[in-house]
Structures are given as structure tokens and as C-alpha cells.
N, C-alpha and C positions, 0 to 999 in steps of 0.2 A: 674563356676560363671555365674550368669545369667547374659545378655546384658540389660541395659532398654535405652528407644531408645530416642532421645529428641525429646519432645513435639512441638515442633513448627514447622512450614514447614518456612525455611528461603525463604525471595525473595534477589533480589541482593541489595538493602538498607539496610539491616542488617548490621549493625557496628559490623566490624570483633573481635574486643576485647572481647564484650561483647557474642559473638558467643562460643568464644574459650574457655572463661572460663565457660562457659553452660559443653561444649565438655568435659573439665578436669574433670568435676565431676564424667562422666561415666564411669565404671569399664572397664580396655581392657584387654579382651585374646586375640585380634588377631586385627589387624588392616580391621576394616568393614565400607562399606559405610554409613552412617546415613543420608542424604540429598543431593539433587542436589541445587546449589542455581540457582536459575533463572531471568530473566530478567522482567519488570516490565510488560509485559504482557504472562509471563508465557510460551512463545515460543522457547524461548533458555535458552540452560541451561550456564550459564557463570565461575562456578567452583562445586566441588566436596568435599562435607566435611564426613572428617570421624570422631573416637574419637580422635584421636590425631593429625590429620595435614587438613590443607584445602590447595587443587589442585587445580590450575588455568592454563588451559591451553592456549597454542599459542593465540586461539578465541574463541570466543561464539559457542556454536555446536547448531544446531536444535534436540529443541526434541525427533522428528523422521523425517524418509522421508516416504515417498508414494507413491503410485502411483493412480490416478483418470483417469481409461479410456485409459492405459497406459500411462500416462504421470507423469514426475518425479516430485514430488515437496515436499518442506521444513516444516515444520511447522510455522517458521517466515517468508514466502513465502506468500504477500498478495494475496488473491483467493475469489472470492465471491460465490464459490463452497463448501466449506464446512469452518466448524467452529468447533474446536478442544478444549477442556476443560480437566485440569488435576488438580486431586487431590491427595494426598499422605497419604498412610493411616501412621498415627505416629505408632501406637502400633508394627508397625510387624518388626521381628528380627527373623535370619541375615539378614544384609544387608537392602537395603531398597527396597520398593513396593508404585508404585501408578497406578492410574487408567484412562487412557485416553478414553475419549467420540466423536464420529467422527460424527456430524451431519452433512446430505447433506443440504445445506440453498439454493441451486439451486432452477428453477422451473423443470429439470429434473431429469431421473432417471440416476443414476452414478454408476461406479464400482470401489471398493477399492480395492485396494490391497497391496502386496509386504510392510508392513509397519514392517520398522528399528530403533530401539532405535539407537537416536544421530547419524544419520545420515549416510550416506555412505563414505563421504570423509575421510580419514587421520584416518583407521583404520587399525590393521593388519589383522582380517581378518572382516567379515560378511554375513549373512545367509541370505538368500531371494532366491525368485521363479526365476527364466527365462524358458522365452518361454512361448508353450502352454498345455506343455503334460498331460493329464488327469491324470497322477497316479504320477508323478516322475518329481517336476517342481525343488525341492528345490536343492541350488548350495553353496558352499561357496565358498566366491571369496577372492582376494588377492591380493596385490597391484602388478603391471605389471605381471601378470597371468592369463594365462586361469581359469575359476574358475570349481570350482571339484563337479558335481552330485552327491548328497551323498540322503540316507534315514532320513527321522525323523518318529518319534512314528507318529502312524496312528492317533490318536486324536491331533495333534500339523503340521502338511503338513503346517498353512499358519503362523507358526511362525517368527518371524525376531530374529537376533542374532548380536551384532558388538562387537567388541574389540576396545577399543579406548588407545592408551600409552599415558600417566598424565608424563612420567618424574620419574627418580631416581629410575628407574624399578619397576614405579607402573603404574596398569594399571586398566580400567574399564569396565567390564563386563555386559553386558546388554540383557535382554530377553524381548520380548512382545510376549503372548499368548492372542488371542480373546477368547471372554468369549459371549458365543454363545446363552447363555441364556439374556441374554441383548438385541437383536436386538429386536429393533422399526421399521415397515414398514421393513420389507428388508429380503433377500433372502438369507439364507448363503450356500456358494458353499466349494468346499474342499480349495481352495487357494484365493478366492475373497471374497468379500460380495459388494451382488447390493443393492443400496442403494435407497428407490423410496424419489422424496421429500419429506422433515423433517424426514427422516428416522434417524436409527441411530444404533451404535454398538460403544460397550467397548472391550478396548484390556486393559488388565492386565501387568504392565511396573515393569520388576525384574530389579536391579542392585545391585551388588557388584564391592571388588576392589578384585584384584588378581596381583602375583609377578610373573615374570618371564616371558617363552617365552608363545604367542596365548592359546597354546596348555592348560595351567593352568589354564585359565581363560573358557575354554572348559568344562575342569572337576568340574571344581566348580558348575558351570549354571547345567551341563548335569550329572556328575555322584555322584556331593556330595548333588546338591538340588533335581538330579532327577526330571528337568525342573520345581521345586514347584507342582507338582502333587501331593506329598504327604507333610504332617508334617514332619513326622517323618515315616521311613521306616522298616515293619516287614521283620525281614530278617531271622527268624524262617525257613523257608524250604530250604534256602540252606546251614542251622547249619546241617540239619538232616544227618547223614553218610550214613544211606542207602539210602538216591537220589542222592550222592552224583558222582554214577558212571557215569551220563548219562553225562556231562558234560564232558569227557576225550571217547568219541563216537566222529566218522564226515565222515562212511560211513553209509548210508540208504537204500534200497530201500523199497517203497510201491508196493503190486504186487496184484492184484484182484483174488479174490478166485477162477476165473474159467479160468487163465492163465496156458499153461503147462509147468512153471517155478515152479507152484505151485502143480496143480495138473493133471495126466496124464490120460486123459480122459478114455482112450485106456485100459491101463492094470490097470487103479484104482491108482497105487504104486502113493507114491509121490516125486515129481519132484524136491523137496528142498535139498537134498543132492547132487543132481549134481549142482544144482544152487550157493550152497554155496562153492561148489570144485572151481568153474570156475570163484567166486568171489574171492578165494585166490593164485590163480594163475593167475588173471589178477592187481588185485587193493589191496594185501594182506588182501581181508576178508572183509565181513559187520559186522559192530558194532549191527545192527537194521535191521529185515525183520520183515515186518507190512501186514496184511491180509485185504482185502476189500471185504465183500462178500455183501452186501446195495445197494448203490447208485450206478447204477442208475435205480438197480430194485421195491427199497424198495418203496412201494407204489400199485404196478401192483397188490396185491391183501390182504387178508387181513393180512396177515402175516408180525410181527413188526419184528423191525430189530433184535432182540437176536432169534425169531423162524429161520433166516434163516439161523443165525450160527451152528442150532441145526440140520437144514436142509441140510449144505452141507454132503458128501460124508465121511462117518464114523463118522459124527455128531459131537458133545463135546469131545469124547475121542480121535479121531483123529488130532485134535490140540491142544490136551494137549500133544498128543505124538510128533508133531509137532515139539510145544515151547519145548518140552524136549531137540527132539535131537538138535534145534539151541541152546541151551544152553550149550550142549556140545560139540558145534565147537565155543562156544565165541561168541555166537551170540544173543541179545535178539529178544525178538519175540511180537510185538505188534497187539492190536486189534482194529479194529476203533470205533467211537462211534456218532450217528446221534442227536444230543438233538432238531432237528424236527421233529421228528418221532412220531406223537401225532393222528395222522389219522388213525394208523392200530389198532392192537389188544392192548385192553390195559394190559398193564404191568409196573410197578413204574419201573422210571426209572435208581433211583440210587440202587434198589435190584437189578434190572437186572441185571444194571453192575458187582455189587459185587456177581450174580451168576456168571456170565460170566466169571470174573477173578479166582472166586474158581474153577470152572470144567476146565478152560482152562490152569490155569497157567501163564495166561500173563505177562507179564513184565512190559507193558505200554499200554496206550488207546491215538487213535489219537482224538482227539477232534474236529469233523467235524463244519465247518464255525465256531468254536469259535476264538477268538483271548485271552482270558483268560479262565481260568476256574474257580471254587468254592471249599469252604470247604467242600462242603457235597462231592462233588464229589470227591475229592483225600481221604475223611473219608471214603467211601465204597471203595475205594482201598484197603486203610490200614487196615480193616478192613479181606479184603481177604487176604492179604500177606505183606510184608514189600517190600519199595522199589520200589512200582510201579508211575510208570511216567508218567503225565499229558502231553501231548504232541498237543498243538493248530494248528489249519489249519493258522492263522493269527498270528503275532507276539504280544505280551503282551504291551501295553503299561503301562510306571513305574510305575502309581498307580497299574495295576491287576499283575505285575511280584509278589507281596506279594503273592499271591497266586497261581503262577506257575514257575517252573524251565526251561522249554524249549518251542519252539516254531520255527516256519518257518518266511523266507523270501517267500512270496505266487509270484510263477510263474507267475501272474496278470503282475507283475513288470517283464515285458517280457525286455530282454537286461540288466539289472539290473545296477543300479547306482556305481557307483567304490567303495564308501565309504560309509557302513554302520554306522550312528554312534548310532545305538539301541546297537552296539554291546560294544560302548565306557560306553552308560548309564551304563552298569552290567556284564565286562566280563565274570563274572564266568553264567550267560545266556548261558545254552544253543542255539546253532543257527545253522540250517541246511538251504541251497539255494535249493529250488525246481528247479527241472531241470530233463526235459523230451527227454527222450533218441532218442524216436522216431522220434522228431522236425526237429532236425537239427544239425548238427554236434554242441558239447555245451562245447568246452575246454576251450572257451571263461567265462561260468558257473564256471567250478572247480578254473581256474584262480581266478576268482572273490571271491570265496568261502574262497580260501588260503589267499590271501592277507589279507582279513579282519580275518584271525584265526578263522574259522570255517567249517562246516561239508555241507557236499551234502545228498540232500536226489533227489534217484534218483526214478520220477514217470515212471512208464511204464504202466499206466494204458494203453495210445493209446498203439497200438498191433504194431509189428516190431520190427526188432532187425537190424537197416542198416550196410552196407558191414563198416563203417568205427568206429561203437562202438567197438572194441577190442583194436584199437588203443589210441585212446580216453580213456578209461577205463586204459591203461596204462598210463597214462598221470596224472589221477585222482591216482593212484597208486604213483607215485611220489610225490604230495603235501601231500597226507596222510601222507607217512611213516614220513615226515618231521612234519605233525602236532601231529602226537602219540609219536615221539621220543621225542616232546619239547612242550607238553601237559599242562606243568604248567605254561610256559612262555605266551602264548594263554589265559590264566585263569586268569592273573595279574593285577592290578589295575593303575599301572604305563603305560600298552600300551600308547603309542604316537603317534598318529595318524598322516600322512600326513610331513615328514621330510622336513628342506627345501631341494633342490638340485640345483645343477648347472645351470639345464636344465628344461624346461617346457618339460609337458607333460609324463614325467616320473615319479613316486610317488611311495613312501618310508615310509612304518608303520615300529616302532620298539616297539618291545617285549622285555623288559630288566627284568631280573632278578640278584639278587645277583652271577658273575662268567661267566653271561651269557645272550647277548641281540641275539634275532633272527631278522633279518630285511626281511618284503616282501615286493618285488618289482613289479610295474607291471606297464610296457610303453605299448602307445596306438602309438605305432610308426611302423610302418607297414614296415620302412624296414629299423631296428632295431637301437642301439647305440653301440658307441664304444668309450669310451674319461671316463677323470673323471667325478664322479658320485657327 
């Protein structure tokens, strides 16, 4: 049944009767927000109306909070620094959508940021920046809690998130995403926007209601709206049965074509059958060994990047015989692919590929700096063979995951944040953590990796192999076999992110399936726990 939404935007004068019987007339499949009422200058929001019941809570809430320059402040917060304008659009369903306007009215130039739908206070959880870190500022915090550094999709870093409980186990769900195209006079950075005077930027304000604990009101924003980045979501490639393998994968490595893991300069032979031996007797086996034979050479002269596949050592047939025999130790066998590569010889680039994968055999193409890919591009896959895997250097954000199944957490995000929640947006996403063996001891990585139910992709491009990787790699051996024995539980749509527990600083994802939840756990307590959990 379709929703139709009511026409008016209530302020808080609205004669409640006259409200309710508006409300009665609209059809209900489910109980959804239709209006915030507000207060007579549109600052605080003072109750919650849906089709069938209007929420009033404890107090008036502020529309949002913010931050100018870092400093905190309200929306119903007198400031002669800026001036706030909201409007709601009626047509849109689920839930409701309106549009906040942030002009600086200063004679200086200001910085925005950290902006929260309804405020900070007397929420169970909400999402915002802290600190200063260039790549990894976003936290969700929680009442008398340390708050927990987690990932958001690379096109949403300065989004704000809160949960606010209405009472009677209902509770309301709130997003603001900046809308980047909008800015007047001002500068937009990954978590701020500077703002010069009479400047200005829109932030896009979602809300709904949701039942139960935090955590529902999570999946609704993140995994059923897909943070509003789409309508409505094509979820055609991960119907397809033959992609369907890469998904139930969570060892990797990538290894450069001039490595003698790969090949043995010395006698020619190649190096990938002991490579692969010494992966199943350390870590039970790679899912995925990927070939770099490009960057950082491709450029040096005029030869594009498919001539130098053709160029290595026994040419195309020798890694087609390659990917054969990783095929028959269980191992797929990928190929990279540079979509900058416009300088050298020309050659189209999606024939290439689709020679490359017919002479080669490939299994999957790593997709260099993309963070999504294309239909033409997985079409000249498919076109070579069935079943071949788009695989991005960058993670997908939910509008481009329609068009790709796997993707990386990029090494950029060096130390990496505890909680991914890209991986909440679309379990069945594939997800592998880059993680470079050479660096530094990285058990701290596969940790990371397991908790959030997903896969390592181990780079070796830097050269070394230090005195303490066997150990390590055993270690990475351990969360695997746990991730491949309970592979479906990982894939589920129910994961629950973040459990309460007794204790701070210790954190609890559970994986439930019908007969069967997996719980990981992972303390940052250095010398360790022992009590209930």
C-alpha cells in the first residue's frame, strides 16, 4: 500500500484534534514518522507525529547541535553567528525529510561542523566527529561511555546520527547528510565546511521512528534506507549465483609480478606453489592471490598496462597456467586493472580487459583507485567468462555497491577504527582490511578484521618478510578458520553491532542465526579481563 504523506508541516499551534483526525485518514503498514512539530520559531522540535499516535517528549529538543570553531552550540542557542532555516519537504515517504540552511550572518569567516539531528543530550546513542584526524574523525558515542571509532561510507565522513527514546519502546531515528552542492561562499572539507561571511550550506535532515533496542533504529538509517543515497536499491548482482562465491573468501594476498613469491628470477619456475603450500600450513590457504605487474612502472615508457602483462616472463600463457594451478589448490587468481592509464599505447580499455580475462583466465580484476566500478566493466567480464569479480582499491559507497560486490577498507586508514559500519550497511559486501606485512607487526589488523566478520587482504608489495610474520600469520589462521566454519552467520542481515556489556572498553558484535549466534570480541585493555562479561 502506498504511504501518502500529509500536506502540511505542523508548527506547535496546531490543534491537536484537528491534527489527528488529518493522521487517521492515512493508510498504515507500519508506524512511520510524518512530521516533527516545532516551536514557533522553528528551533526546537517540541513533539513527534506519526499516522497513528503523536510523541511528546520529557522537553523540547534542539533541532540540531553544532559546532562553530569548535564550540558547542543548540539551534535554539541565541548566536549572532549564524542563522539556521528549515524546511520539510511534504511529498517524501518513508518517514520524513527536511532541509536545513546554515548561513554565517558574522563579519567573519567560521567553521562548521560536527552537526546532530535533535541534539546530543538524552540520546542512546549518536554519531559525530572527535578530534582532529584527517581520515577517521567519526565516533559513536553513548551514555557514560567511552565512545567507539567506527568507519562511514567515504561520501558521508561529516554526517551526524542520534537516537532519541519517545517512550512505550518507541524511539526516533535521525540522519543529516550535507549536500555539497549547495554551498555559497565556502569551502567544503571532509568533516567541516568554512564558512566566509553570508556564506552558506544545506544539510539534508532524515527521520524516522524505530522499535526496540539503538541498534534498529541503526538498520533502518543505515541498512534499510542505505543512508537515502538511493530510492530504491538494485540488488541484481548479489542475486547472481556465480558472484556469489567471493563473499564466503577472507584470506588475500596481492604480490607484484617481479616478487620471488611469484616469480623465481634465477631458474624462471614459478614461485606460487610453494607460496601457496606455506599459506596452508601457516593460515589454512588463500581464498585470492592477485598479480601487480603496472604500477609503479606503467608510464616509464610507451607500453600500456595490458602490453606488460604480455611482457612478463612466459607472456599470457604463463598466467593462465598460473590462475589454473591456483584454481586447483582453491585459490582464485586476480588481475589488476589501472583505469588511468591513458598516456601510453592506446588500446580500448574495456576490450583489453575482456582480452586479458579470455587469455588469462582470471577470476577477478582489482580495480586500481576506484572505489566503485561500472556496468560496461563487469559486462566485458562477463562476457569473457562467468563469475568474474569486480574488486575496488576503495570501499563502494551504497549508491555504487549496485554495481559492485567487494571492495577494501584502504590501508590509508592506518590503525583502523574498531567498528566498520559499511559492513552493517550490506553484510553480504564483501570486505577485506589491507594490511601490510612488512610494516609492523599487524595482529592488531586480523583482530580487527574478525571482529567486524570479514576478510584480510594481505599487501606485500613493500619487500620483507620480518623474523615475527609466521607467527602472526598463525594467529590470522585462527580467526579465519572461525570465519569460514561460520561463513553464513558473517553474511546475515540481523548482525548486531556493538552489545551492551558490563564493562567499558570491551566490545561485543553478535552474528545470530536460526540455532546459532557467533559473538566477537575484542578489548583494548592491555592487561586483559577476567570477571563477567
Amino acid at each position: 500500500m502506498t504511504m501518502k504523506c500529509v500536506s502540511c508541516f505542523s508548527r506547535f499551534s496546531t490543534v491537536a484534534g484537528i491534527l489527528w483526525t488529518m493522521l487517521c485518514a492515512v493508510p498504515v503498514d507500519a508506524q512511520q514518522l510524518r512530521l516533527f512539530e516545532l516551536s514557533g520559531n522553528r528551533k526546537t522540535v517540541t513533539a513527534f507525529v506519526s499516522e497513528a499516535e503523536i510523541f511528546s517528549g520529557n522537553q523540547p529538543l534542539p533541532l540540531v547541535a553544532f559546532e562553530i570553531n569548535d564550540q558547542l552550540f543548540k539551534s535554539d542557542d541565541p548566536t549572532n553567528t549564524i542563522d539556521i532555516s528549515f524546511t520539510v519537504d511534504t511529498g517524501f515517504a518513508p518517514g520524513m525529510k527536511g532541509r536545513l540552511l546554515f548561513t554565517n550572518t558574522s563579519p567573519d569567516t567560521i567553521i562548521l561542523s560536527n552537526v546532530v539531528p535533535l541534539g546530543r543530550d538524552g540520546k542512546a546513542v549518536y554519531i559525530t566527529g572527535k578530534g582532529k584526524h584527517g581520515l577517521s574523525r567519526s565516533h559513536i558515542f553513548f551514555p557514560e561511555r567511552q565512545p567507539v571509532n567506527c568507519i562511514l561510507p567515504d561520501n558521508a565522513w561529516e554526517l551526524g546520527y542520534s537516537a532519541t527514546p519517545l517512550g512505550n519502546g518507541w524511539s526516533v531515528c535521525a540522519l543529516v547528510r550535507r549536500d555539497r552542492s549547495s554551498a555559497e561562499k565556502a569551502n567544503i572539507r571532509r568533516f567541516e565546511t568554512v564558512l566566509a561571511p553570508g556564506g552558506s550550506v544545506a544539510y539534508n535532515l532524515f527521520a524516522d521512528l524505530y522499535e526496540g533496542e539503538w541498534q534498529e533504529g541503526l538498520r533502518k538509517i543505515f541498512q534499510e534506507r542505505y543512508l537515502y543515497d538511493v530510492d530504491t536499491f538494485d540488488n541484481s548482482l548479489f542475486e547472481r549465483e556465480d558472484l556469489k562465491w567471493i563473499r564466503h573468501t577472507y584470506v588475500m594476498h596481492l604480490i607484484m609480478a617481479w616478487d620471488k613469491f611469484y616469480h623465481d628470477y634465477e631458474t624462471g619456475a614459478s614461485g606460487l606453489p610453494a607460496f601457496i603450500e606455506r599459506g596452508k600450513r601457516l593460515y589454512g590457504g588463500d581464498d585470492v592471490i592477485g598479480i601487480w605487474p603496472t604500477w609503479p612502472t606503467l608510464g616509464i615508457d610507451h607500453r600500456n598496462q595490458f602490453d606488460m602483462y604480455r611482457d612478463l616472463p612466459g607472456g599470457l600463457e604463463r598466467i593462465r597456467k598460473d590462475a589454473e594451478y591456483c584454481r586447483s589448490q582453491g585459490t582464485a587468481f586476480f588481475v589488476c586493472y589501472n583505469p588511468w592509464d591513458e598516456s601510453t599505447r592506446s588500446e580500448g580499455h574495456l576490450d583489453g580487459l575482456y582480452n586479458l580475462i579470455m587469455q588469462t583466465g582470471a577470476d577477478g580484476v582489482i580495480l586500481d583507485t576506484q572505489g566503485g566500478s561500472s556496468r560496461e566493466l563487469q559486462e566485458s567480464a562477463d562476457r569473457a567468462k562467468p563469475g568474474v569479480i569486480m574488486y575496488s582499491e576503495g570501499f563502494a559507497v551504497p549508491r555504487d555497491m549496485q554495481g559492485i560486490v567487494s571492495g577494501r577498507v584502504h590501508n590509508a586508514l592506518y590503525y583502523p577504527p574498531m567498528l566498520n559500519l559499511n559492513k552493517f550497511i550490506k553484510p553480504e559486501f564483501t570486505v577485506y582490511r589491507v594490511a601490510e606485512v612488512a610494516r609492523e607487526p599487524i595482529k592488531r589488523e586480523y583482530a580487527t578484521a574478525f571482529f567486524n566478520g570479514y576478510g584480510t587482504e594481505l599487501n606485500i608489495f613493500p619487500p620483507g618478510q620480518p623474523e615475527w610474520a609466521e607467527e602472526q600469520y598463525r594467529y590470522l589462521g585462527r580467526t579465519t578458520r572461525i570465519l569460514r566454519e561460520n561463513t553464513h552467520n558473517f553474511l546475515h542481515k540481523a548482525y548486531i553491532p556493538l552489545l551492551p556489556t558490563l564493562t567499558d572498553s570491551i566490545y561485543v558484535n553478535a552474528w545470530p542465526l536460526p540455532g546459532k549466534t557467533i559473538y566477537t570480541i575484542y578489548s583494548i585493555r592491555p592487561e586483559g579481563f577476567s570477571a563477567p562479561l
